[in-house]
C-alpha positions in Angstrom: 3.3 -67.1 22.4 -0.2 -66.9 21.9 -2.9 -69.6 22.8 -5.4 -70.0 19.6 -9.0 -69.5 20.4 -9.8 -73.0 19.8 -7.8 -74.1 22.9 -10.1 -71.3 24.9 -12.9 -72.4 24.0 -11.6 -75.9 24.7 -11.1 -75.3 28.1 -14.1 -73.1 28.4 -16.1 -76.2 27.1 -14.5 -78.5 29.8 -14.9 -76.0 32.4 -18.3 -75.6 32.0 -18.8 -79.7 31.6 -17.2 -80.1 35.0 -19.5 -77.2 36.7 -22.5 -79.5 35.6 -21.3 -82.8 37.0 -21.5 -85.3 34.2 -24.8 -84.0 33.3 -25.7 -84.2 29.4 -26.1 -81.1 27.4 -27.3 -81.1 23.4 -24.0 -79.5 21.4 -26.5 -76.8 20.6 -26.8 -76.0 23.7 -23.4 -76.2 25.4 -22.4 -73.4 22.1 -24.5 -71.2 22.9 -23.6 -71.2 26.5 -20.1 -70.9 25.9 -20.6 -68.8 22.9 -19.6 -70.0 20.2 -21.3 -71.0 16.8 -22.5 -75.0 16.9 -19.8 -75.9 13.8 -17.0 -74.3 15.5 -18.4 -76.1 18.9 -18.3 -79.5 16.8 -14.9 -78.9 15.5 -13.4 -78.3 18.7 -15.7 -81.2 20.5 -14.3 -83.8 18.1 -11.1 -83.3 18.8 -11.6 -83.4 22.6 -13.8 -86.3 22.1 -11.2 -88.5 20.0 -8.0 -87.2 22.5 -10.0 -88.3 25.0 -11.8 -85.4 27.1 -15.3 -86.2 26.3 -18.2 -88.6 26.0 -20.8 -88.1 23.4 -24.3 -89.9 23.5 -26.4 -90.0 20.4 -30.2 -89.0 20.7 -32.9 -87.1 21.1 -31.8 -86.9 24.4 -28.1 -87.4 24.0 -25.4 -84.8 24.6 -21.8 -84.0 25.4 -20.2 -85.3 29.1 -16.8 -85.0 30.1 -15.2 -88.8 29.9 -12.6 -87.8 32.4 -11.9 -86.0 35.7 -11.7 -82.9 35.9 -8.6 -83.3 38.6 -7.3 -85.3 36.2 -7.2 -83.1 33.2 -4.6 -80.5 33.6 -5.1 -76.9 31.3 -1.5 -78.3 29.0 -3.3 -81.6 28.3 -5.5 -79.7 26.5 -3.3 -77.3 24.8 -1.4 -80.5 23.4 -4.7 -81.7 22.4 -5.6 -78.6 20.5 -2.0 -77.1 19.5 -0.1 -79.9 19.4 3.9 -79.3 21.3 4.4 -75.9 22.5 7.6 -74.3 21.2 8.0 -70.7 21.9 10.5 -70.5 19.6 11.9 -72.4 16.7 15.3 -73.3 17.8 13.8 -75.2 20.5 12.1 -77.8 18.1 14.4 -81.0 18.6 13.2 -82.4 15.4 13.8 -79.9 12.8 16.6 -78.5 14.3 16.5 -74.7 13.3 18.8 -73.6 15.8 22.0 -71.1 14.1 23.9 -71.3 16.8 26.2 -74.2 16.9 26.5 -76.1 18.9 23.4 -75.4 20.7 23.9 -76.9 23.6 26.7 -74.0 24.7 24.0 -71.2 23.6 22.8 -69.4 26.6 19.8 -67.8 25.0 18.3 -71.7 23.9 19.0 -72.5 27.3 17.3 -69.5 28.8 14.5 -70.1 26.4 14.5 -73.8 27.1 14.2 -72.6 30.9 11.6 -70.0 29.8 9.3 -72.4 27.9 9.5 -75.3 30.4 9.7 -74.0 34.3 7.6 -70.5 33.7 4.9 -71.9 30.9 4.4 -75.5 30.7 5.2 -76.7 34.3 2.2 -74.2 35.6 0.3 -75.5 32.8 0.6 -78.8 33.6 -0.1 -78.2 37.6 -3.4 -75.9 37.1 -6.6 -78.8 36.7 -9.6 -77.5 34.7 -11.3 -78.5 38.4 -9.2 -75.9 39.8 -10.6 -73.0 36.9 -13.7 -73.3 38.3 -12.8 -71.5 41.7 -9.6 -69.8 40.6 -10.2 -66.3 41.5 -12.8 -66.7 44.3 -12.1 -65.2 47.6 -10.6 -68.1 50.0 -12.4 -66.6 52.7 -15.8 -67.0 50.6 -15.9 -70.6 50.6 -18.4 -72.6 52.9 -17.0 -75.3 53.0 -13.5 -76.1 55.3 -10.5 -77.1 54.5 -9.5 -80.2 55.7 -5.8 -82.1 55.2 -4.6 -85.2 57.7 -2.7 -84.6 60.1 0.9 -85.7 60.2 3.1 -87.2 63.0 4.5 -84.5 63.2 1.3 -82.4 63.5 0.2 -85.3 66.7 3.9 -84.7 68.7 2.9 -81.3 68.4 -0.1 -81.5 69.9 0.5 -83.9 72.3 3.3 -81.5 73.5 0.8 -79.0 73.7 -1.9 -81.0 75.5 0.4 -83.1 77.8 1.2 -80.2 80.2 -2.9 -79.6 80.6 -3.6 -83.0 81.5 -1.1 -83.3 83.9 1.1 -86.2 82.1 -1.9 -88.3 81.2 -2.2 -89.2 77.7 -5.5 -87.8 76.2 -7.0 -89.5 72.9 -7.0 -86.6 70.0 -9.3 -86.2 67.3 -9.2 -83.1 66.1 -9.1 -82.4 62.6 -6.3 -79.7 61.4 
């Protein structure tokens, strides 16, 4: 399995959008940024624009904006946008049915490939956001701002547990973020 350029560049395109919060940029422009020439940039740009992806604003001072979220616009929405169904290999197309060994359904290679093509390909695919391309590779210890999650009840017995033995039985008020 190969991804085709176009879906790349695709997510490149998005990627970049997303850095540049909802900001315009001419078609020219966003091209040459990613690098690309501006009618291979248009191609790919209508197809994100009529699946969906983008917002395009005619002008002078028009431009390209993404239409969606980036946490909402996982990196296999846009290779089914682009690509179309991904089948790594023919006998798993339901439709045509190319499959040679019959029936199917007993075949341990289709179901290894079926296991292959789903759990280790599109399942990450589907779980990695273009929001989460722009800081995938950064050091965790490199980022300046913390990570905060709320806490659970579980998390609060476990701190009152803690805290209760301190305060000699009295209940203190905890606001700590974990």
């Amino acid at each position: 399995m190969q991804i085709q350029i176009s879906t790349d560049y695709a997510i490149r395109i998005l990627q970049y959008l997303h850095e540049n919060k909802g900001e315009l940029h001419s078609a020219t422009y966003i091209a040459e940024v990613i690098g690309i020439t501006y009618p291979f940039f248009i191609k790919i740009a209508s197809t994100l624009k009529k699946k969906g992806f983008l917002h395009s604003v005619r002008g002078r001072n028009g431009g390209y904006r993404l239409s969606r979220f980036a946490h909402e616009v996982s990196v296999y929405d846009v290779f089914l946008a682009i690509e179309g169904e991904l089948q790594i290999n023919p006998c798993l197309n339901e439709a045509s049915d190319p499959c040679t060994n019959r029936p199917k359904e007993h075949c341990k290679f289709h179901s290894f490939l079926s296991h292959l093509q789903d759990n280790l390909i599109i399942a990450p695919m589907s779980e990695m956001r273009i929001s989460d391309l722009v800081h995938a590779g950064e050091d965790k210890a490199e980022q300046k701002r913390p990570q905060y999650r709320e806490a659970t009840d579980e998390d609060l017995l476990r701190l009152r547990r803690h805290f209760l033995p301190l305060t000699g039985g009295v209940a203190v008020r905890c606001t700590a973020r974990l």
